[in-house]
TORDREN-322899 format. One line per 10 residues: number of its first residue (from 1); their letters; for each residue y, x, z of C-alpha. Coordinates in steps of 0.25 Angstrom, whole numbers, plus 5000, padded with zeros to 4 digits. Example, Ala and Ser with C-alpha at 12.3 -4.5 7.8 and 13.67 -1.06 7.14 Angstrom:
2
1) as) 4982/5049/5031; 4996/5055/5029
# end
This chain:
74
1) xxxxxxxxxx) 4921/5695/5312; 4918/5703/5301; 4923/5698/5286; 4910/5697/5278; 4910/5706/5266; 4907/5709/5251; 4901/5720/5244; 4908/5720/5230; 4900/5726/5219; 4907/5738/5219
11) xxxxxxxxxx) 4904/5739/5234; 4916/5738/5238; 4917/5727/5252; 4927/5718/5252; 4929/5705/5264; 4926/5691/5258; 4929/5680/5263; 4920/5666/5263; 4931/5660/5255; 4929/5673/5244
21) xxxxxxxxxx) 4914/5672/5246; 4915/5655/5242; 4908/5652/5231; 4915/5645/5218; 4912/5633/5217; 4904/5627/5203; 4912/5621/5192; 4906/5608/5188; 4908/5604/5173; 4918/5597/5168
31) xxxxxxxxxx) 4917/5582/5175; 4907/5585/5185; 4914/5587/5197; 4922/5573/5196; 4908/5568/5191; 4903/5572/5206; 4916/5568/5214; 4914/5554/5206; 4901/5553/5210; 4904/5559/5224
41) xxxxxxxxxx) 4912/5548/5228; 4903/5538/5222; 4893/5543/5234; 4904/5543/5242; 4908/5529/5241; 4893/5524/5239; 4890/5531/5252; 4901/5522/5259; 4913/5534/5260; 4908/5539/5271
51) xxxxxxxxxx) 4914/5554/5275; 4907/5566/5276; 4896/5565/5263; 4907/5572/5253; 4897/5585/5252; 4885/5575/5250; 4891/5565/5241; 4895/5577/5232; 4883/5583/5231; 4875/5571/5230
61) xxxxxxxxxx) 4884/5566/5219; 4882/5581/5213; 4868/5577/5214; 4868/5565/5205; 4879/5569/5195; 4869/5581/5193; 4858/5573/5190; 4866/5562/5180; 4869/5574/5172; 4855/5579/5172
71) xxxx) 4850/5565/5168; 4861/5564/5157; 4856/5577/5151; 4840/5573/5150
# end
């Protein structure tokens, strides 16, 4: 199996690695992301603990932290 390559710009190829090729994750503003795990686990509990919904009850509680802060600045 061959490693996938990557053209640099001065043409140069070099082997990169899906850990190279990851992308940086986005920082939140200050508060935010304790705002989101708060509200997380809010789901989390509400939703009886039950394993398995991390991924949805993070983004869910993205969701809604997104909108209180859009409605707090309208």
């Amino acid at each position: 199996m061959r490693k996938a390559t990557k053209k640099t710009s001065k043409g140069n190829r070099r082997s990169s690695s899906v850990a190279e090729q990851a992308v940086k994750p986005i920082e939140l503003p200050d508060g935010m992301w304790e705002r989101i795990s708060h509200k997380a686990y809010e789901l989390w509990e509400e939703r009886g603990r039950q394993e398995g919904g991390a991924l949805r009850d993070w983004l869910d509680a993205e969701e809604i932290v997104m909108a209180e802060i859009h409605e707090a600045r309208e």
